[in-house]
PDB file of N, CA, C and O in Angstrom:
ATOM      1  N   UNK A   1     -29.783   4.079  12.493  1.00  0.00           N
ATOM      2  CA  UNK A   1     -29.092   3.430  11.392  1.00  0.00           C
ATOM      3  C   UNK A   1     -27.582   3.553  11.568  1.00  0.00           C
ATOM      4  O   UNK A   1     -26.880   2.543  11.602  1.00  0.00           O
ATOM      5  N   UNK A   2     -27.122   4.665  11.669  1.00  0.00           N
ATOM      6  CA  UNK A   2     -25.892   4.732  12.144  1.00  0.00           C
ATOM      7  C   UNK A   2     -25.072   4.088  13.250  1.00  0.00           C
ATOM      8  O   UNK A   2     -23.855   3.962  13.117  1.00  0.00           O
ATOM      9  N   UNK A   3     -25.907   3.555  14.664  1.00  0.00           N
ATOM     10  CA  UNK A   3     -25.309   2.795  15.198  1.00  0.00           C
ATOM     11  C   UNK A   3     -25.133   1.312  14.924  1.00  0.00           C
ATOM     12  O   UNK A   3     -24.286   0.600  15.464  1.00  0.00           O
ATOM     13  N   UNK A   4     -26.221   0.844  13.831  1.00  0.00           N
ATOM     14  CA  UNK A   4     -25.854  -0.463  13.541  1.00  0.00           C
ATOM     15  C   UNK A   4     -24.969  -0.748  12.315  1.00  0.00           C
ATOM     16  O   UNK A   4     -24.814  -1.845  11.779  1.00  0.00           O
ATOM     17  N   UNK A   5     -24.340   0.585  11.914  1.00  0.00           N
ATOM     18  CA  UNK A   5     -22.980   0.378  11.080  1.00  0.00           C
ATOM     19  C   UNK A   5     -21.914   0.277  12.138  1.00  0.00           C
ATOM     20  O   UNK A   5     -21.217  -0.738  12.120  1.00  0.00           O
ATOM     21  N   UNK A   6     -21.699   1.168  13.034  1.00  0.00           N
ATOM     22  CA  UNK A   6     -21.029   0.845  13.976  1.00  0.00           C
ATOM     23  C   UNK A   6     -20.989  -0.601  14.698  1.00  0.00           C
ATOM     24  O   UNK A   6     -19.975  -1.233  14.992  1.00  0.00           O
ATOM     25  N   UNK A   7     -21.705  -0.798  14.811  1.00  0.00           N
ATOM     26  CA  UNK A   7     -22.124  -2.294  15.839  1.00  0.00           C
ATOM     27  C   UNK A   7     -21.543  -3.326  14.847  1.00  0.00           C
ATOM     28  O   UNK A   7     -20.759  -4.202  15.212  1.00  0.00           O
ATOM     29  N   UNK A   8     -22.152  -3.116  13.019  1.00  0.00           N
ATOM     30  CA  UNK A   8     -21.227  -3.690  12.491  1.00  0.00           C
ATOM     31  C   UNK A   8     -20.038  -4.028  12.047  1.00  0.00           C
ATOM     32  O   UNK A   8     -19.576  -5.125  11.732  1.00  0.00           O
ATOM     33  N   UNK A   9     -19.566  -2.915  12.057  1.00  0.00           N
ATOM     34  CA  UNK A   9     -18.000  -2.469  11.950  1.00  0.00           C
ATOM     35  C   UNK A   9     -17.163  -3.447  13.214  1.00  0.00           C
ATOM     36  O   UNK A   9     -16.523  -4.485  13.048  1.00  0.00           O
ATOM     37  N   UNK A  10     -17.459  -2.630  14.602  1.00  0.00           N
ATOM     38  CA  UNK A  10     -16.875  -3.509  16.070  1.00  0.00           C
ATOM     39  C   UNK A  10     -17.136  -5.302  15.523  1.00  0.00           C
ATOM     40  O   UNK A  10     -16.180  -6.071  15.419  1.00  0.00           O
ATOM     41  N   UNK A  11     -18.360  -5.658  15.272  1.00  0.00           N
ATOM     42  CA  UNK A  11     -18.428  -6.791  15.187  1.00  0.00           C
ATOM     43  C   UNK A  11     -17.661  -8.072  14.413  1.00  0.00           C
ATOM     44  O   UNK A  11     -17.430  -9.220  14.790  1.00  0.00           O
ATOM     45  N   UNK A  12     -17.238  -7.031  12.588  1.00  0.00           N
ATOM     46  CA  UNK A  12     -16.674  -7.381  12.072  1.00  0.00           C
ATOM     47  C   UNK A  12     -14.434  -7.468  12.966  1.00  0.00           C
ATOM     48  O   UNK A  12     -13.515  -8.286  12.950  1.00  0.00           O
ATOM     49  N   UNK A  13     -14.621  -6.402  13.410  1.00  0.00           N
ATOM     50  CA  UNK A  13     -13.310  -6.231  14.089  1.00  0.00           C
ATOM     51  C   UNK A  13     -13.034  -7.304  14.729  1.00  0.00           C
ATOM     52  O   UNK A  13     -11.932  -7.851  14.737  1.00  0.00           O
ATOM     53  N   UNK A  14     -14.112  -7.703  15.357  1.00  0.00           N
ATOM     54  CA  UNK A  14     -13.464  -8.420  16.634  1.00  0.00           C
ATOM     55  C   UNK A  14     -13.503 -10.000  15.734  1.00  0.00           C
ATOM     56  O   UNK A  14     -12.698 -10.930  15.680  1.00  0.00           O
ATOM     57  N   UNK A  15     -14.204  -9.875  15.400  1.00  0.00           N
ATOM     58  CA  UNK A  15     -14.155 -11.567  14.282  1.00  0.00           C
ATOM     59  C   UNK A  15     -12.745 -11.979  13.533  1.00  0.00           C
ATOM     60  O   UNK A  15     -12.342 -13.116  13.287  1.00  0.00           O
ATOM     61  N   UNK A  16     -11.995 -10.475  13.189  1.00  0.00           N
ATOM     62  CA  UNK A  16     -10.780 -10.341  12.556  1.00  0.00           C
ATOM     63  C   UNK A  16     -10.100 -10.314  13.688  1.00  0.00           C
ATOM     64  O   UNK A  16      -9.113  -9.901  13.078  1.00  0.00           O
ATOM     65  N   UNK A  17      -9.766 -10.368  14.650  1.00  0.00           N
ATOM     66  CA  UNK A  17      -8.850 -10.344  15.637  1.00  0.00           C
ATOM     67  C   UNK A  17      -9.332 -11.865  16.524  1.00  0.00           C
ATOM     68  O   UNK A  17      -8.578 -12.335  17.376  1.00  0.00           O
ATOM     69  N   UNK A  18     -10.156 -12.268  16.312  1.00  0.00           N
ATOM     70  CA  UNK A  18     -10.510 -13.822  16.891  1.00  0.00           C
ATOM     71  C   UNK A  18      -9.635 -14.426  15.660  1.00  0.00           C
ATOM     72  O   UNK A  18      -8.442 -14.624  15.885  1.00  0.00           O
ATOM     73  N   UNK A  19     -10.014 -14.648  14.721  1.00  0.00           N
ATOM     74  CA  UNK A  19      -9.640 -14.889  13.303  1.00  0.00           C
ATOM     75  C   UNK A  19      -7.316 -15.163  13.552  1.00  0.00           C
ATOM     76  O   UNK A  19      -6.502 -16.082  13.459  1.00  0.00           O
ATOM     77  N   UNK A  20      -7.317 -14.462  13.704  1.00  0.00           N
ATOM     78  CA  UNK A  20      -5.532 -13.772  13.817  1.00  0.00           C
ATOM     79  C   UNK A  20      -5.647 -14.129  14.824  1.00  0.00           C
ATOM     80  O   UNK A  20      -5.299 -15.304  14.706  1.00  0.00           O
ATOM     81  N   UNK A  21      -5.994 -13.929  16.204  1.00  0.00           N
ATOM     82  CA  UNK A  21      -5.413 -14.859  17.205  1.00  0.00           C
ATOM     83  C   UNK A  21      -5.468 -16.693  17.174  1.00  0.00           C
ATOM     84  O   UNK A  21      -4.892 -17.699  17.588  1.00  0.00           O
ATOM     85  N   UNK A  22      -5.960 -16.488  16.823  1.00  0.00           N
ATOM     86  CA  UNK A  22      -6.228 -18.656  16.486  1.00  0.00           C
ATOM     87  C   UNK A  22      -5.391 -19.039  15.375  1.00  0.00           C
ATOM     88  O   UNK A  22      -4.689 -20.043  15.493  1.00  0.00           O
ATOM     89  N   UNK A  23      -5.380 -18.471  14.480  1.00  0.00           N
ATOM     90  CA  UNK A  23      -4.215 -18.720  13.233  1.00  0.00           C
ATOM     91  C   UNK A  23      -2.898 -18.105  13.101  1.00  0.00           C
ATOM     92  O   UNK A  23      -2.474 -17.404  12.182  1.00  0.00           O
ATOM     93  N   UNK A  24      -2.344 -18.472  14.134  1.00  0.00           N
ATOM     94  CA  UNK A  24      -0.780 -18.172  14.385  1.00  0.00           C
ATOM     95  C   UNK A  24       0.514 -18.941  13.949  1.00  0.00           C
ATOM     96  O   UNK A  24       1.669 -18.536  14.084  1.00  0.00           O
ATOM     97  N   UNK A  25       0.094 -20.151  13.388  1.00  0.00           N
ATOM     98  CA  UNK A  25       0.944 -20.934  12.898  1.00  0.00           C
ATOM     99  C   UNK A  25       1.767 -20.785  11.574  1.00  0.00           C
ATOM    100  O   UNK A  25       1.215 -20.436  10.530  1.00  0.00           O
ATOM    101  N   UNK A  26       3.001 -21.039  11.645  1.00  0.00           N
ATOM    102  CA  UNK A  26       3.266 -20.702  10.711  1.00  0.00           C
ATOM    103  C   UNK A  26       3.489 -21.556   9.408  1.00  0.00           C
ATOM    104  O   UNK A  26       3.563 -22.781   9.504  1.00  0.00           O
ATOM    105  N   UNK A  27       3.591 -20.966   8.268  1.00  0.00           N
ATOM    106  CA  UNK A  27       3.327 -21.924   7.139  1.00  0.00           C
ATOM    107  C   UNK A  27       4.412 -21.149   5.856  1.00  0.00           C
ATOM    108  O   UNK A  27       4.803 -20.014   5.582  1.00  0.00           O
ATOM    109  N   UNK A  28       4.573 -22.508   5.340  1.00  0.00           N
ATOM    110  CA  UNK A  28       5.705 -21.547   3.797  1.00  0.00           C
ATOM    111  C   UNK A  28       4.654 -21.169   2.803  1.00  0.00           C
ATOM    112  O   UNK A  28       3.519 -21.604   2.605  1.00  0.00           O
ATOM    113  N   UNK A  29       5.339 -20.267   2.258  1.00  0.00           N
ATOM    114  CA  UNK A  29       4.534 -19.726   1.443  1.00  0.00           C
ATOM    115  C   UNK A  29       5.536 -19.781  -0.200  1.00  0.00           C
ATOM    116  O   UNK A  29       6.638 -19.232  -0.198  1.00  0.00           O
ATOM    117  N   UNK A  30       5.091 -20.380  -1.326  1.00  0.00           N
ATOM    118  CA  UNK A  30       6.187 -20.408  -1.957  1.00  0.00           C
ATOM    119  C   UNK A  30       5.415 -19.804  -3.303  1.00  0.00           C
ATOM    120  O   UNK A  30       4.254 -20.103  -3.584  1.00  0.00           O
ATOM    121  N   UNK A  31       6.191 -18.966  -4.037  1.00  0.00           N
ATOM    122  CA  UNK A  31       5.592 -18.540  -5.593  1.00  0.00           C
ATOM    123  C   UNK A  31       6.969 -18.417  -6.037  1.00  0.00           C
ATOM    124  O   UNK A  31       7.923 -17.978  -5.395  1.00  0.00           O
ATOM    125  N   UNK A  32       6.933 -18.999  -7.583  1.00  0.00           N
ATOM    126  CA  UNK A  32       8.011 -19.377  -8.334  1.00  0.00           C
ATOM    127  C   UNK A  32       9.132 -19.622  -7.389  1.00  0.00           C
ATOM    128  O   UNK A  32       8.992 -20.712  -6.835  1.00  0.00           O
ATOM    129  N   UNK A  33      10.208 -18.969  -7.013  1.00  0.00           N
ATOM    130  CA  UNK A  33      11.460 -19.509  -6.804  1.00  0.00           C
ATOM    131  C   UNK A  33      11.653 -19.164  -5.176  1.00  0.00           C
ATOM    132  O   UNK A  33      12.458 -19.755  -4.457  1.00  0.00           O
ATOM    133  N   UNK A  34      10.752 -18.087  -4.733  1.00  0.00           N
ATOM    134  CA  UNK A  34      10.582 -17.814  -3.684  1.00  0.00           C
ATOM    135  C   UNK A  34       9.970 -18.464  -2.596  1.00  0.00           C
ATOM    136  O   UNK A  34       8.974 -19.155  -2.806  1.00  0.00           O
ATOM    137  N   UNK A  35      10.451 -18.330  -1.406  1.00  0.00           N
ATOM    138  CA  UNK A  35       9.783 -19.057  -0.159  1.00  0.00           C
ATOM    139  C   UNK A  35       9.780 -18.538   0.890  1.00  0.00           C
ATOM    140  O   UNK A  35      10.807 -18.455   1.564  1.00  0.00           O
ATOM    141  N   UNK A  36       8.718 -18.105   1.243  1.00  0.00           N
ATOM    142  CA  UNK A  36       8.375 -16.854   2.746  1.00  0.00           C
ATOM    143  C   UNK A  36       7.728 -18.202   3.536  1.00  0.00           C
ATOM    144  O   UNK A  36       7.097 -19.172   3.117  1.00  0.00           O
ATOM    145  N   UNK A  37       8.182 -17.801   4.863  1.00  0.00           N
ATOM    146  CA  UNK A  37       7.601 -18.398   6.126  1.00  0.00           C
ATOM    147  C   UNK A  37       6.904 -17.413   6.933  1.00  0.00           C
ATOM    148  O   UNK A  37       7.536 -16.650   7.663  1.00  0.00           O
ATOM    149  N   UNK A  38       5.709 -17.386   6.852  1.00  0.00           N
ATOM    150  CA  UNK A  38       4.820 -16.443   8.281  1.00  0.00           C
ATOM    151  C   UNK A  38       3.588 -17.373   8.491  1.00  0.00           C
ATOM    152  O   UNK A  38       3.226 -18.496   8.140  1.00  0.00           O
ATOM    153  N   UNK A  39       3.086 -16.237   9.312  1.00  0.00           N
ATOM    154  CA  UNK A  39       1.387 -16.847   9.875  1.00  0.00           C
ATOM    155  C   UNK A  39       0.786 -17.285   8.905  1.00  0.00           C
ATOM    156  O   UNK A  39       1.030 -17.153   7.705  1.00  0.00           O
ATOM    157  N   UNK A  40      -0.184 -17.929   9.534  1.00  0.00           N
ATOM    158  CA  UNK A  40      -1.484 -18.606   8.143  1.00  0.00           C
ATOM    159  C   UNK A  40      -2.119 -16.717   8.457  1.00  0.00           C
ATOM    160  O   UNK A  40      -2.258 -15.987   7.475  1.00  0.00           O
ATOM    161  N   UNK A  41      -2.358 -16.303   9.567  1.00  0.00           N
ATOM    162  CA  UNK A  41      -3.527 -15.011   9.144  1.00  0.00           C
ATOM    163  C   UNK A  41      -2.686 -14.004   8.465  1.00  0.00           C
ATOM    164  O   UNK A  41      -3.339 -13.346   7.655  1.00  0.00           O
ATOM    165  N   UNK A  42      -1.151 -13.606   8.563  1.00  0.00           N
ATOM    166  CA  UNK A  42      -0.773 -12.501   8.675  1.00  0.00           C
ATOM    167  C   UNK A  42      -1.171 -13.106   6.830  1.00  0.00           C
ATOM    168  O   UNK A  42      -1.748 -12.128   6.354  1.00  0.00           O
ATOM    169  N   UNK A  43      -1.123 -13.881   6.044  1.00  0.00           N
ATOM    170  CA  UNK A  43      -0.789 -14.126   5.210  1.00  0.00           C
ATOM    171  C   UNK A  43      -2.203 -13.932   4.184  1.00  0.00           C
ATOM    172  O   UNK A  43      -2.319 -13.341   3.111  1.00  0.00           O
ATOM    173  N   UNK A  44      -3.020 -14.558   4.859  1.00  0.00           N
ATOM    174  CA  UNK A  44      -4.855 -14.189   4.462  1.00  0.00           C
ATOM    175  C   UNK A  44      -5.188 -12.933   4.905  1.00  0.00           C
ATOM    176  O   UNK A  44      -5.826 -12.324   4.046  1.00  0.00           O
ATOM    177  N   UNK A  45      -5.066 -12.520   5.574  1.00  0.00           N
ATOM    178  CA  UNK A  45      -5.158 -10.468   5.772  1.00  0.00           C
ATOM    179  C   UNK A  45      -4.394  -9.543   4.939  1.00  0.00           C
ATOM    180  O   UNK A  45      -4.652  -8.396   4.577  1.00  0.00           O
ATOM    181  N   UNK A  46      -3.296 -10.382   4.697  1.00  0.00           N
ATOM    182  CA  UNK A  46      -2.503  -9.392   3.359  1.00  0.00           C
ATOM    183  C   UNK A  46      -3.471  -9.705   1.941  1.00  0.00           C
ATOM    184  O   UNK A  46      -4.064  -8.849   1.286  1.00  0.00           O
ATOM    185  N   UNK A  47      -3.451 -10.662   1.774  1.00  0.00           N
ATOM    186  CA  UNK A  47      -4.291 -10.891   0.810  1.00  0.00           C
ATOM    187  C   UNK A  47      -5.464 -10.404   0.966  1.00  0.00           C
ATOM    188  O   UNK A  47      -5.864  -9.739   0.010  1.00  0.00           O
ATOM    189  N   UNK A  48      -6.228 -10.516   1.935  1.00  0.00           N
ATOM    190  CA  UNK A  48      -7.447  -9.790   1.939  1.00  0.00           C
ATOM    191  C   UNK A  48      -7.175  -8.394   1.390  1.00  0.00           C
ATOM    192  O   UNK A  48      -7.482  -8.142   0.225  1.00  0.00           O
ATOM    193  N   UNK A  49      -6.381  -7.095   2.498  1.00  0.00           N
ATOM    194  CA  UNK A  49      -6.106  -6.098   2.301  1.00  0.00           C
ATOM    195  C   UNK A  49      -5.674  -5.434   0.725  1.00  0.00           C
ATOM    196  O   UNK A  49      -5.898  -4.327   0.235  1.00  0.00           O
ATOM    197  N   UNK A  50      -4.847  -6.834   0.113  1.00  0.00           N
ATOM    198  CA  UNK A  50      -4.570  -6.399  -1.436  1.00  0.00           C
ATOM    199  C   UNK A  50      -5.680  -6.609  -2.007  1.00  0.00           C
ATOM    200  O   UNK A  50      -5.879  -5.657  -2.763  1.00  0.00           O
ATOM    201  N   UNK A  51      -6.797  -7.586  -2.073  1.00  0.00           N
ATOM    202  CA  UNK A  51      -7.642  -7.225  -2.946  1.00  0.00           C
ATOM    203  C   UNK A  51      -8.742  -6.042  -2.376  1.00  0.00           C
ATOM    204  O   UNK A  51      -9.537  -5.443  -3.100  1.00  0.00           O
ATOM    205  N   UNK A  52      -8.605  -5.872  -1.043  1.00  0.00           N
ATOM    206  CA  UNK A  52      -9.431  -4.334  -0.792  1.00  0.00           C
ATOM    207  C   UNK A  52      -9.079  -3.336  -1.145  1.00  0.00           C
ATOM    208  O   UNK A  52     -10.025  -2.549  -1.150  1.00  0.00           O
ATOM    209  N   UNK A  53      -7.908  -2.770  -1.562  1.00  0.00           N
ATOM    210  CA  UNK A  53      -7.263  -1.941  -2.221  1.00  0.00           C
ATOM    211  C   UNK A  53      -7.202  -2.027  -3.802  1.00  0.00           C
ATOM    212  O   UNK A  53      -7.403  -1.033  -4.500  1.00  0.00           O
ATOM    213  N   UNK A  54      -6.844  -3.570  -4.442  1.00  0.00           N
ATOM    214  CA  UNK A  54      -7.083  -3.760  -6.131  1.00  0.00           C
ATOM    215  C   UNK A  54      -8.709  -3.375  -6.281  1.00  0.00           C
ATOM    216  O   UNK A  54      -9.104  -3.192  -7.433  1.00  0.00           O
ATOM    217  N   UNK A  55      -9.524  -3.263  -5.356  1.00  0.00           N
ATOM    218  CA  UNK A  55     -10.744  -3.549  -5.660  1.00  0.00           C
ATOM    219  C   UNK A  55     -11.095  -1.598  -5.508  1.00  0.00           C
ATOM    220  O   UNK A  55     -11.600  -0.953  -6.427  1.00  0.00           O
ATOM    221  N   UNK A  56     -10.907  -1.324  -4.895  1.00  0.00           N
ATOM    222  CA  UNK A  56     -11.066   0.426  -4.695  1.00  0.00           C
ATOM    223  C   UNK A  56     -10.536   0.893  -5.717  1.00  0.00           C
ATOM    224  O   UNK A  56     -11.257   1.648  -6.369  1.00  0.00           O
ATOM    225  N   UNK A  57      -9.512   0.710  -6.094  1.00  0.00           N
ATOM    226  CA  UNK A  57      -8.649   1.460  -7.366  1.00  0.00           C
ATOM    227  C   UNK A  57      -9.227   1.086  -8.402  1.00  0.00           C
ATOM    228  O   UNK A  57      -9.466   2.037  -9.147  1.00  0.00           O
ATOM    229  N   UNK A  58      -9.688  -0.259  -8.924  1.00  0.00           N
ATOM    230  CA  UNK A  58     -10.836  -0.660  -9.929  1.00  0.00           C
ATOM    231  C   UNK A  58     -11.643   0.591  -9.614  1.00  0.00           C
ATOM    232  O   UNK A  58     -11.240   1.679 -10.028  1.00  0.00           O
ATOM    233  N   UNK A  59     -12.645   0.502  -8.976  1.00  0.00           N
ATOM    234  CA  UNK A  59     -13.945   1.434  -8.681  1.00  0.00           C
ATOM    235  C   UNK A  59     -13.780   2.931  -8.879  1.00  0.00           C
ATOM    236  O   UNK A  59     -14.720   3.626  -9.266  1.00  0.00           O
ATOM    237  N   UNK A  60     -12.491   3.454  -8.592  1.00  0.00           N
ATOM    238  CA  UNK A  60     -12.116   4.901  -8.496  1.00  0.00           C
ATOM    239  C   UNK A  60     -11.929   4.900  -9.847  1.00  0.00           C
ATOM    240  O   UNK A  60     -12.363   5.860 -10.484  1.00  0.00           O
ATOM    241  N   UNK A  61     -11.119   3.617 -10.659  1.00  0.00           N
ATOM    242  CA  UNK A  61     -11.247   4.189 -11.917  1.00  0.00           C
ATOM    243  C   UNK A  61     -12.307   4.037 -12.625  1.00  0.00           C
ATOM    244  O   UNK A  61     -12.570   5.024 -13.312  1.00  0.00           O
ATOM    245  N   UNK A  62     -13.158   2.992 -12.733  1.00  0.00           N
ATOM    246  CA  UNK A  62     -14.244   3.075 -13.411  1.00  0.00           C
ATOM    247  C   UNK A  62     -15.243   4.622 -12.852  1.00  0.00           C
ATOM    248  O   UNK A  62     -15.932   5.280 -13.632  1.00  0.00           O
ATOM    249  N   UNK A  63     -15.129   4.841 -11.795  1.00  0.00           N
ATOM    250  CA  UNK A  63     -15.955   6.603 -11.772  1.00  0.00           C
ATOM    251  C   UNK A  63     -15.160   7.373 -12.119  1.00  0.00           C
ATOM    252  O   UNK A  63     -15.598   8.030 -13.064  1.00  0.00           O
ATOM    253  N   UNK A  64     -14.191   7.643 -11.837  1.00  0.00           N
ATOM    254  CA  UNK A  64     -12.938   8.486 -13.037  1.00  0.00           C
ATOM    255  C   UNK A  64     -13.308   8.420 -14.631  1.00  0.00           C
ATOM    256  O   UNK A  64     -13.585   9.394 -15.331  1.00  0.00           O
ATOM    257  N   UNK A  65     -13.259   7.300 -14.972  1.00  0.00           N
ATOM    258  CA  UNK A  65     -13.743   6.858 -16.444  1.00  0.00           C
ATOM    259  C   UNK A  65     -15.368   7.528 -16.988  1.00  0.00           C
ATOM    260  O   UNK A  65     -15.836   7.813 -18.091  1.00  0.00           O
ATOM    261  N   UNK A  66     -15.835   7.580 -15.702  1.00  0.00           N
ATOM    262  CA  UNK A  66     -17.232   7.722 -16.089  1.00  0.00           C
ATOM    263  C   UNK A  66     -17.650   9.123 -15.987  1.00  0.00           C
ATOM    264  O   UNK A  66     -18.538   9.683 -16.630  1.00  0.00           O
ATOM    265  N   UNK A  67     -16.817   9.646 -15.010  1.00  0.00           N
ATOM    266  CA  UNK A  67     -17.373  11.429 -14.713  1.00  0.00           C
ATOM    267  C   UNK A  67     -16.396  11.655 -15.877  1.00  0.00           C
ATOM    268  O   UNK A  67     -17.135  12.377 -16.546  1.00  0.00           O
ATOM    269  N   UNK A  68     -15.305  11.564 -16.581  1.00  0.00           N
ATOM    270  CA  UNK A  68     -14.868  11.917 -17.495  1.00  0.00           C
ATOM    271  C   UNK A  68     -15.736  12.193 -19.234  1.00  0.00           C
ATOM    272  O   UNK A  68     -15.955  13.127 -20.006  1.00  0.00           O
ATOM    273  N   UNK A  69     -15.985  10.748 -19.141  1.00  0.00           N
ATOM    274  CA  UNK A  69     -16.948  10.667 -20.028  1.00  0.00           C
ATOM    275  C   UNK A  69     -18.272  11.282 -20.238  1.00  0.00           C
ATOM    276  O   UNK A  69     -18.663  11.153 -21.399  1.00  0.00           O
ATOM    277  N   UNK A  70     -19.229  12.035 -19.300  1.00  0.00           N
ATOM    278  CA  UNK A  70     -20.082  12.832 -18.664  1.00  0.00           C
ATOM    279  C   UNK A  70     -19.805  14.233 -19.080  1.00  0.00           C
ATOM    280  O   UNK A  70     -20.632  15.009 -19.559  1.00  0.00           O
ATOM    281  N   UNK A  71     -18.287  14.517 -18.794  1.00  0.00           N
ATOM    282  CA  UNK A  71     -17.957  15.738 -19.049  1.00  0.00           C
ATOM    283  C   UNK A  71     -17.417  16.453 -20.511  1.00  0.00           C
ATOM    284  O   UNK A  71     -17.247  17.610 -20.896  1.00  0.00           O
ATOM    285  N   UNK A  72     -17.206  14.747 -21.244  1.00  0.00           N
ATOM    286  CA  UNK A  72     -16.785  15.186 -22.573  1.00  0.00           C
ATOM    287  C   UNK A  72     -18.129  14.687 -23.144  1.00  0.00           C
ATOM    288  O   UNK A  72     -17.929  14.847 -24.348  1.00  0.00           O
ATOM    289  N   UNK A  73     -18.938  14.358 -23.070  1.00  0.00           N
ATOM    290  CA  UNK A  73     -20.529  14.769 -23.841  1.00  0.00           C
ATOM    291  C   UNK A  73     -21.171  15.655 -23.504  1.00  0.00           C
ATOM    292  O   UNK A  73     -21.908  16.238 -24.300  1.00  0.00           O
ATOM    293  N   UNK A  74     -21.046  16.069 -21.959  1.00  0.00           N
ATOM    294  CA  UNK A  74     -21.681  17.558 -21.672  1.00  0.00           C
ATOM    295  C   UNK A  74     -20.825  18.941 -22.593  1.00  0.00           C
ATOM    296  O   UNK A  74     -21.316  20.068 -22.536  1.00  0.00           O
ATOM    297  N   UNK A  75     -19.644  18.702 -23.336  1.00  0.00           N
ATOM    298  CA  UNK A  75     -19.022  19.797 -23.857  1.00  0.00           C
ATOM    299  C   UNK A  75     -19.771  19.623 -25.273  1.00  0.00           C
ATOM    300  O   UNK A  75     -20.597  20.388 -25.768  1.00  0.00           O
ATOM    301  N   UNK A  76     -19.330  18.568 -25.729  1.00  0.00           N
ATOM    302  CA  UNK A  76     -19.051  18.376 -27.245  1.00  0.00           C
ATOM    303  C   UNK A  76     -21.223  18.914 -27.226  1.00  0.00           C
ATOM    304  O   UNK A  76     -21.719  19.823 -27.891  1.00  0.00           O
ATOM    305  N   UNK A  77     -21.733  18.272 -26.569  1.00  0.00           N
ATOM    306  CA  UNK A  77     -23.230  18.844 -26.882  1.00  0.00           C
ATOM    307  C   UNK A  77     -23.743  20.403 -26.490  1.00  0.00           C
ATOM    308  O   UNK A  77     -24.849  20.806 -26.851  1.00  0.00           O
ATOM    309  N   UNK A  78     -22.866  21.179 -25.756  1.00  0.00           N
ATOM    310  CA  UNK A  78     -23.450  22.355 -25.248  1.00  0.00           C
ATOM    311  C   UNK A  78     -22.031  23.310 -26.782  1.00  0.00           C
ATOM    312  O   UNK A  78     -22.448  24.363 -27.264  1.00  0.00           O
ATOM    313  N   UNK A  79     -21.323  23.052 -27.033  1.00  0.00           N
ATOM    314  CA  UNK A  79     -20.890  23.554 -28.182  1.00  0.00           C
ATOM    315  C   UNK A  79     -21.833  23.637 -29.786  1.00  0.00           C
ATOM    316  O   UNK A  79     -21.402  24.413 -30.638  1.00  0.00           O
ATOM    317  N   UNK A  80     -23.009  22.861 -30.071  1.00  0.00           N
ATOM    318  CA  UNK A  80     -23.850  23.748 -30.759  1.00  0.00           C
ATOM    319  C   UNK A  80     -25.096  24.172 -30.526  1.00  0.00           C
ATOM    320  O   UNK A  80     -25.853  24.014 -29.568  1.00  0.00           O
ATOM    321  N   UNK A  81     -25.205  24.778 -31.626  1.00  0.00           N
ATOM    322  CA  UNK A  81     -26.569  25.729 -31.214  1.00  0.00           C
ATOM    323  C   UNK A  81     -27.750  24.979 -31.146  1.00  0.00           C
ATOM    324  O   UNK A  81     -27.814  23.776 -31.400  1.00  0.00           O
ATOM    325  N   UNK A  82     -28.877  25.838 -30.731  1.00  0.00           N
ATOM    326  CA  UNK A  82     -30.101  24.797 -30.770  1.00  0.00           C
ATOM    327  C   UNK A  82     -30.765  25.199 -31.580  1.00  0.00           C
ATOM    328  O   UNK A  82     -30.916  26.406 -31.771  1.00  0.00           O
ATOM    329  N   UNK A  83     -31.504  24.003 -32.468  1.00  0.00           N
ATOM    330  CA  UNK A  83     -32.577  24.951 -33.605  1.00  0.00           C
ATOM    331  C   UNK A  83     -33.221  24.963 -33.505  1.00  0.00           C
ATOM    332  O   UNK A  83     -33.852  23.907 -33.542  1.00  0.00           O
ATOM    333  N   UNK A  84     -33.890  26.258 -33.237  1.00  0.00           N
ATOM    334  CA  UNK A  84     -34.970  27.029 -33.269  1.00  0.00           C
ATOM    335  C   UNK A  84     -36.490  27.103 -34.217  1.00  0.00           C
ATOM    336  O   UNK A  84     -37.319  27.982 -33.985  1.00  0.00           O
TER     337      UNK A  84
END
């Protein structure tokens, strides 16, 4: 099992580097008043990379949120007694 994460991983790599070598052209890029000129890939890999990162920090906080929450019902319930 472990080598076909690997195998997937290389596989995905090299698709991203086929990907970026073929899309070298460059293109404007304009939001509101601004205007960047780069690659079509360097430009879809940043974007990719920002939402792989917006998307982890989502997730870290929703389990942050959640082991938190875990830990303030495990208090508030082990603070009374049990009746007997």
């Amino acid at each position: 099992m472990h080598i076909i994460k690997i195998i997937g991983i290389l596989l995905l790599l090299a698709l991203v580097a086929l990907f970026t070598f073929q899309n070298t052209a460059v293109a404007d890029i304009r939001f509101f008043m601004w205007t960047v000129s780069m690659s079509v890939s360097l430009m879809l890999l940043s974007s990719l990379f920002s939402g792989i990162v917006i998307g982890l920090f989502f997730s870290f906080l929703n389990t942050w949120r959640k082991n938190r929450r875990e830990k303030n019902s495990g208090l508030s319930g082990a603070s009374f007694p049990e009746a007997h």
